[in-house]
Phi, psi and omega in degrees: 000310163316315159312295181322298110048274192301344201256326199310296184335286164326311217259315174252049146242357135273356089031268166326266189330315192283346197257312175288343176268002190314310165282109177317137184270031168281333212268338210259303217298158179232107188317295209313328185260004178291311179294344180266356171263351179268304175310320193291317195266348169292312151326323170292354185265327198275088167207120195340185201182092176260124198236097176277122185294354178209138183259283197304138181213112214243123160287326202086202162259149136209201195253146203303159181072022178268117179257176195218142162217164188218136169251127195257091244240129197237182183217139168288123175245348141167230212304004183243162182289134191278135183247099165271131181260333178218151147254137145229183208232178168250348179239173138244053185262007207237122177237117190293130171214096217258187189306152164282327180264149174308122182265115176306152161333094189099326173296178175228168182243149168252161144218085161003107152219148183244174208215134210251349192052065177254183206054228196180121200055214187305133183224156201216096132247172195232169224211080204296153185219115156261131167203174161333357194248138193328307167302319193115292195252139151229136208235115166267154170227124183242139146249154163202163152290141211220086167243175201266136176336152166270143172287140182282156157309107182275152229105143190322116171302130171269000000 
């Protein structure tokens, strides 16, 4: 009885096989989308390039509540046009302020960031750039040294 079973088995599953493979699958591609995966992937080739002449913008020291700005100055390098869709800060005492318009292919761009000269002793923030481009992200960074003003003298003012 198990033979039997088994030869049924064996007999529709080439059966299956011979009914399903009947059409080439040469016979299946369809031109219009091999040109619309052709078109697709050439677009896909096409994607901005932010080329920073600095990632890092070092302040140096200063003194606190002193505010500082710096321009962080890039080029698209490449084809397609650059869109930054975000700037954000890790505080908000560091404020990004990047270009609005799409910077073309080859041209370069600033991005403005100002720094209020808060904290104390050594300081670090970073400075996230979302655009258009194959990383997604770019991460800028400003530092400084942060000291507190000097104290005046107590005592009667003259």
């Amino acid at each position: 009885m198990k033979r039997i079973t088994t030869i049924f088995s064996l007999i529709a599953v080439v059966a299956l096989t011979s009914v399903s493979c009947k059409d080439k699958a040469s016979k299946k591609i369809v031109a219009d989308n091999v040109e619309t995966a052709v078109d697709r992937d050439e677009a896909a080739k096409n994607v901005p390039v932010m080329s920073f002449e600095k990632t890092e913008h070092d302040f140096g020291t200063i003194q606190r509540g002193t505010p500082q700005e710096t321009t962080f100055t890039f080029t698209n390098t490449g084809n397609a046009p650059l869109i930054i869709t975000d700037a954000k800060s890790s505080c908000g005492c560091t404020v990004p302020n990047p270009p609005k318009d799409p910077i073309a292919p080859g041209e370069t761009g600033e991005l403005l960031v100002k720094f209020n000269g808060s904290g104390q002793n050594q300081v670090t923030k970073t400075i996230t750039v979302t655009a258009n481009t194959a990383k997604g992200s770019e991460i800028l960074r400003i530092k400084a040294f942060v000291q507190a003003p000097e104290a005046t003298p107590a005592g009667p003012v003259k």
